[in-house]
MIBAPA-379528 format. One record per residue: z, y, x of N, C-alpha, C, O in turn. Coordinates in steps of 0.05 Angstrom, whole numbers, plus 5000, padded with zeros to 4 digits. Layout:
% residues N
ZYXZYXZYXZYX;...
//
This chain:
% residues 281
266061798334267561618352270061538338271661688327;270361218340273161138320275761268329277561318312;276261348359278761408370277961668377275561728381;280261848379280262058388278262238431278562168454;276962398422275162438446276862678451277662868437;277062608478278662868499277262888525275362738528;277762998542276863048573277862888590276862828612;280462798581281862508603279262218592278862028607;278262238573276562008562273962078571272161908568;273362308581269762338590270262258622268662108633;272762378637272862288658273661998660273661948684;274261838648273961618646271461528640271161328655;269861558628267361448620266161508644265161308655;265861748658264461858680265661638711264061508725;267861648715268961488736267861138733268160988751;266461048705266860728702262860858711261360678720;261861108708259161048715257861028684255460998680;259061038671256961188640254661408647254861648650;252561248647250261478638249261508663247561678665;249861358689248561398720247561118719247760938702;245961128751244660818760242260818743241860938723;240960678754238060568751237160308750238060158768;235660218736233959948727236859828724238359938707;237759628739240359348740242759528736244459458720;243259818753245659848760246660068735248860158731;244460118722245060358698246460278683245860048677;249160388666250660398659250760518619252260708617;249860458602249660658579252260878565254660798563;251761058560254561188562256361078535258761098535;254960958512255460828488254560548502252560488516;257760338489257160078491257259958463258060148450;256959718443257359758425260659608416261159448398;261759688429264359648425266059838418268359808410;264460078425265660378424265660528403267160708396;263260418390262660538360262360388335260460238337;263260378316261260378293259060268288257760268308;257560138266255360168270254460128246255159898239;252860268227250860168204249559928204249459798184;248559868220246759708219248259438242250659408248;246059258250247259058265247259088291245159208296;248359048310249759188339248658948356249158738345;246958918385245958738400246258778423246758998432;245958558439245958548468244558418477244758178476;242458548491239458348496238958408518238758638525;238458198535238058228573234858268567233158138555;234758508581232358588584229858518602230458488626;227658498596225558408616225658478638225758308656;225658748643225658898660226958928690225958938712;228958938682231758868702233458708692233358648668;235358598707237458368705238958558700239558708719;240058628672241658788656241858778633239558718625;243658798610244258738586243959008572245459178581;243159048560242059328540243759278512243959088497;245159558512247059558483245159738465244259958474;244559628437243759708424245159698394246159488387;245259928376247459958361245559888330246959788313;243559918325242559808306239559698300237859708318;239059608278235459468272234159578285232859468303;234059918278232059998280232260078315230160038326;234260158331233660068357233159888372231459878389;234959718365233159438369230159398367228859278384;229459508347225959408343224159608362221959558371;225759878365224859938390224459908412222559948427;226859798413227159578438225059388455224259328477;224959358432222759038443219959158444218159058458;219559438426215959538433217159678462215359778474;219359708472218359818504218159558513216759558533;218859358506219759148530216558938535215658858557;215358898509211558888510210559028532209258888547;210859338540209159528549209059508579210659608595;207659408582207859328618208259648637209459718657;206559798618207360078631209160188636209060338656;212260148618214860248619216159968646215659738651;217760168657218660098680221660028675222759848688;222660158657225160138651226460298634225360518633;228360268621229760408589231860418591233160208589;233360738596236160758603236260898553235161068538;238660638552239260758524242360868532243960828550;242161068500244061198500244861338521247161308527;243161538538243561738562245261898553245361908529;246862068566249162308560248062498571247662468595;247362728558245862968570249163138589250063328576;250163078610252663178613252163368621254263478629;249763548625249263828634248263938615246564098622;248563928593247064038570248164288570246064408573;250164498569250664818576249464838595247264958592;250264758618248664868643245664808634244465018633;244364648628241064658625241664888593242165128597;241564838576241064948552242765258542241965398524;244965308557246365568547247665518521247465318507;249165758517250765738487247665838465245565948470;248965708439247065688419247365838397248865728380;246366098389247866228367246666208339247366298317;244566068347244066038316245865678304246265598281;246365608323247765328308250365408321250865508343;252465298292256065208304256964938318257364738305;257164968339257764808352259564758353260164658375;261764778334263864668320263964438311265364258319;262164438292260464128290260263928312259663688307;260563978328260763778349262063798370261163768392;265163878361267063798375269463568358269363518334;271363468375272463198362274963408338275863618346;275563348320277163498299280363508317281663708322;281063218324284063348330284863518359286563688361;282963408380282863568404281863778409282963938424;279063838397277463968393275464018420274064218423;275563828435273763718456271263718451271163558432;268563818457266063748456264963458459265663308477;263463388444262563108446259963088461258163248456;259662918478256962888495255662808476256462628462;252762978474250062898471248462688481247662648504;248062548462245662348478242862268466242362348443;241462158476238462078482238861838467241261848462;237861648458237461448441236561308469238061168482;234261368475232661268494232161378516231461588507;231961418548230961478564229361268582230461098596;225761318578224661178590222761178601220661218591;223061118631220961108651218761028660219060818673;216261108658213661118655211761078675211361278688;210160838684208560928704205160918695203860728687;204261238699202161278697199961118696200160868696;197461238694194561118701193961208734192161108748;195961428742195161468760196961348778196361378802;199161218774201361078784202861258795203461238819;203861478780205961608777207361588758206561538735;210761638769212461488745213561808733213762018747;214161788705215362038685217761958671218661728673;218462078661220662008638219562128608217962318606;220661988587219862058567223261988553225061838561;222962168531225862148520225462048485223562128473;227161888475226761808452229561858429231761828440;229561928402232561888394231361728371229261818362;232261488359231561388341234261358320236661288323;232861468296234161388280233661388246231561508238;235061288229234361208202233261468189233861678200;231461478165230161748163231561858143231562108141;233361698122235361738116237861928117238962058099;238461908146240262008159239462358169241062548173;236362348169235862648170236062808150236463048157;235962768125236862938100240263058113241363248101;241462958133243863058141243963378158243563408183;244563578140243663858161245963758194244763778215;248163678196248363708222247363478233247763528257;246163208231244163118239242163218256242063208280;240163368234238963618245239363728268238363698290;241263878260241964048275242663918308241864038327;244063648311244763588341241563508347240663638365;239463308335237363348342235863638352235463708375;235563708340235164088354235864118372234464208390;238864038377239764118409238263938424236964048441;238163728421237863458432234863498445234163398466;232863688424230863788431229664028446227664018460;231264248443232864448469233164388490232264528508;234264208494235064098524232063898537230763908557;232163798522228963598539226463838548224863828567;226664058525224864268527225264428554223364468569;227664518559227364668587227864458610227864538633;228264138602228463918624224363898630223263798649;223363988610220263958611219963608614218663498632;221763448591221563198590220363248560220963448546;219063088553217762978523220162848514221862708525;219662938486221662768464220562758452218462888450;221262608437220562468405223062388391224962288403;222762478358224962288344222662078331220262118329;224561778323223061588316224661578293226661718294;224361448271224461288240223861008242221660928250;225260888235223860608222220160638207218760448199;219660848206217360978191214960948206212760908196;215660998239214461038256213960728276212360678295;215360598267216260258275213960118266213360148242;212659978280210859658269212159468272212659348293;213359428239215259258245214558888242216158708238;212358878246210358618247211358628269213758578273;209858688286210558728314213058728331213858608351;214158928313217258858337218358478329218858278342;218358548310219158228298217558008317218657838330;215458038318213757818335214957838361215457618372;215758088376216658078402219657888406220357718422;221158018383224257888383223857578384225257438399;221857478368221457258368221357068392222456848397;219557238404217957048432220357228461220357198485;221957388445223857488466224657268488223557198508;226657218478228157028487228256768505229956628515;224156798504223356578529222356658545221456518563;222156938545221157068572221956888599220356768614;224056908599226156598619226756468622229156498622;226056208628226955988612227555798642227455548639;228255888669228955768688231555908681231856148676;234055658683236155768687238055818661240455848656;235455828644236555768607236455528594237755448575;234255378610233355158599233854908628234954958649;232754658620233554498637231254488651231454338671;229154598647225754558667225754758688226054998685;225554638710225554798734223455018732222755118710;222555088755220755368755217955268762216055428760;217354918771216154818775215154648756212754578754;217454538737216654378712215554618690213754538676;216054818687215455078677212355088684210655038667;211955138701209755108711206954948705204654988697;208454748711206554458708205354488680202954518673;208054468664207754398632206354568619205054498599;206554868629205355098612202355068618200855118599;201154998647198454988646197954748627196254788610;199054538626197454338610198254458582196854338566;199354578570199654638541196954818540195154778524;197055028558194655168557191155058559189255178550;191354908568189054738571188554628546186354618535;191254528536191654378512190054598488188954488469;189954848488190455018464187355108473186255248457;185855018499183755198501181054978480181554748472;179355078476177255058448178654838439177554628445;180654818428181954618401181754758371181954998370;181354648356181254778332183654748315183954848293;185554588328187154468309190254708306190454898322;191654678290193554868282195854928310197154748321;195955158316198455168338200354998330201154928351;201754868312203754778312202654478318203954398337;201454358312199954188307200254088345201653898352;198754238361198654278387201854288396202254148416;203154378389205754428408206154188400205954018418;206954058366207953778364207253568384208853438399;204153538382203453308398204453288431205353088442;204053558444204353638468207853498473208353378495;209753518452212753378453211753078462211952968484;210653018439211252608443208352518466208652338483;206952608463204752568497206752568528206752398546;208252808525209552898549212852658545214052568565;213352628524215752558520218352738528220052668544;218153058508219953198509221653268487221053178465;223153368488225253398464223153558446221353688455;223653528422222553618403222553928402224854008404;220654158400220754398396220654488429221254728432;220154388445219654408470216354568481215854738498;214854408461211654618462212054838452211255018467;213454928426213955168408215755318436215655558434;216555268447217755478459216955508491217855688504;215255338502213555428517211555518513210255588533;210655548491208055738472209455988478208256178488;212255988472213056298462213856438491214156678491;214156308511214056288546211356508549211356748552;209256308545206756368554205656648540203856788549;206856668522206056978501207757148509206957378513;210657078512211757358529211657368556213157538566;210257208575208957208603206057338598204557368617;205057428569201757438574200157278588197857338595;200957128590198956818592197256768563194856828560;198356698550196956768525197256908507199056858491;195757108503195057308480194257218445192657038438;195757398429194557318406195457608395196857748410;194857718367193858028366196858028345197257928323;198758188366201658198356201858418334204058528333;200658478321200358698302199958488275199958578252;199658128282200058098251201457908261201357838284;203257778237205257598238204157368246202057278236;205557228269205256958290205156698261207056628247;202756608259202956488234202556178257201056198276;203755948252202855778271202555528262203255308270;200855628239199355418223196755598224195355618204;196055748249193155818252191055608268191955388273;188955648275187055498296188355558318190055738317;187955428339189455548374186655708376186855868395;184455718366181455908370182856138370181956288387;185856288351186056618348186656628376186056858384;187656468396188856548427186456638445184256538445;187556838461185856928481187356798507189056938517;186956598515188556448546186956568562184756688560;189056518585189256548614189456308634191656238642;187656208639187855918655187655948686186156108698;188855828694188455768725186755638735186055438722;185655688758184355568777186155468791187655618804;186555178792189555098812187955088843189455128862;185255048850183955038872183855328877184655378900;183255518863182555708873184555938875184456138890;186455868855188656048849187756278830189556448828;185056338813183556438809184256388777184256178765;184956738763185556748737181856878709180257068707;182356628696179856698676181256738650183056628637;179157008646180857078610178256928596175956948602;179656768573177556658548178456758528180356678514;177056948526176157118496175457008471173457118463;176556768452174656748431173856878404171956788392;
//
């Protein structure tokens, strides 16, 4: 931490609501204004809830976005503060926990979770699962280590699952494809097309893309000057319809869009019937 950590500063963090609330109203106990950061530092409103998610580098970030694909995860509290970690975990005698108090006050520093994220079953029960991500690099560090350990102590008698992650463990085809098509998840309220012009336009692009052979880009171009829209207007209601899963295409290899529109698996409407068909090609 760049500034000095004391107990008048945890009760501060604790009174602003660091590390409480749920889905919209959760709070992360790290913002990235507070720290540091190796890598590049983001703020990305999440699918999930109407909330802005602080993320402190790449490789969380790219985490990021593989929860935000998973229709299963319900929601992703980052950077959790384990603030009961004595009371759940006890004193620790094989590690100095010296190591992790601040040098001039000598205050303990809260522990945290990289990730805390909420799960709903097959059986439609919801769990938590806990994540710490970080560079693999950074583990050749013994007290690294070592707060991981605790970090793993504590989830252990919480009888929550953890995992540490690496960039190692990352598909990073994939996260990249998500960041990509991020950003249109929404596009009422970002853009100038209502929720109805949204609408309209995305079935006919989709229609447009169903047995065409011709190159996605190829398709989004024409779809501009037919419709008479600003240019780059199909390219980003393509990227609408892929982070809506309206249309599927196999995010494990790079969005090449000088492919056939044949790699898409659409979802078309029945506007009579209201009635959704998957075409598999």
């Amino acid at each position: 931490m760049r500034n000095e950590w004391d107990a008048e500063k945890l009760q501060r963090y604790i009174k602003e609501g660091r590390g409480q609330g749920e889905f919209e109203s959760y709070k992360p106990f790290i913002r990235i204004h507070d720290f540091g950061s190796l890598g590049r530092s983001s703020r990305i409103r999440t699918w999930k809830c109407n909330r802005v998610v602080h993320l402190l580098s790449d490789i969380e970030s790219r985490f990021f976005y593989l929860t935000e694909y998973n229709d299963s995860i319900l929601q992703v509290k980052e950077h959790m503060p384990l603030y009961d970690f004595e009371e759940v975990v006890g004193e620790q005698e094989d590690i100095d926990i010296r190591k992790f108090k601040d040098k001039q006050s000598g205050f303990p520093y809260i522990l945290t979770t990289t990730f805390l994220i909420t799960v709903k079953g097959k059986d439609g029960n919801t769990f938590d699962v806990a994540r710490s991500v970080k560079a693999s690099h950074e583990l050749e560090k013994k007290a690294v280590i070592e707060r991981f350990e605790l970090i793993r102590r504590y989830f252990e008698k919480r009888e929550v699952n953890w995992g540490l992650v690496t960039q190692k463990e990352i598909p990073l085809v994939k996260a990249k494809n998500i960041e990509w098509i991020h950003p249109a998840r929404f596009l009422e309220g970002t853009t100038d097309f209502s929720k109805d012009d949204i609408s309209y336009l995305t079935q006919i692009l989709m229609e447009s893309f169903y047995k065409n052979t011709k190159a996605i880009r190829e398709i989004t171009s024409s779809f501009d000057v037919q419709l008479n829209l600003e240019a780059g207007s199909g390219l980003l209601l393509f990227k609408h319809l892929l982070a809506t899963k309206q249309i599927k295409i196999d995010m494990d290899k790079k969005i090449d869009l000088n492919q056939s529109a044949e790699v898409l698996e659409i979802v078309l409407q029945d506007r009579e019937e209201g009635l959704k068909v998957a075409i598999d090609r």
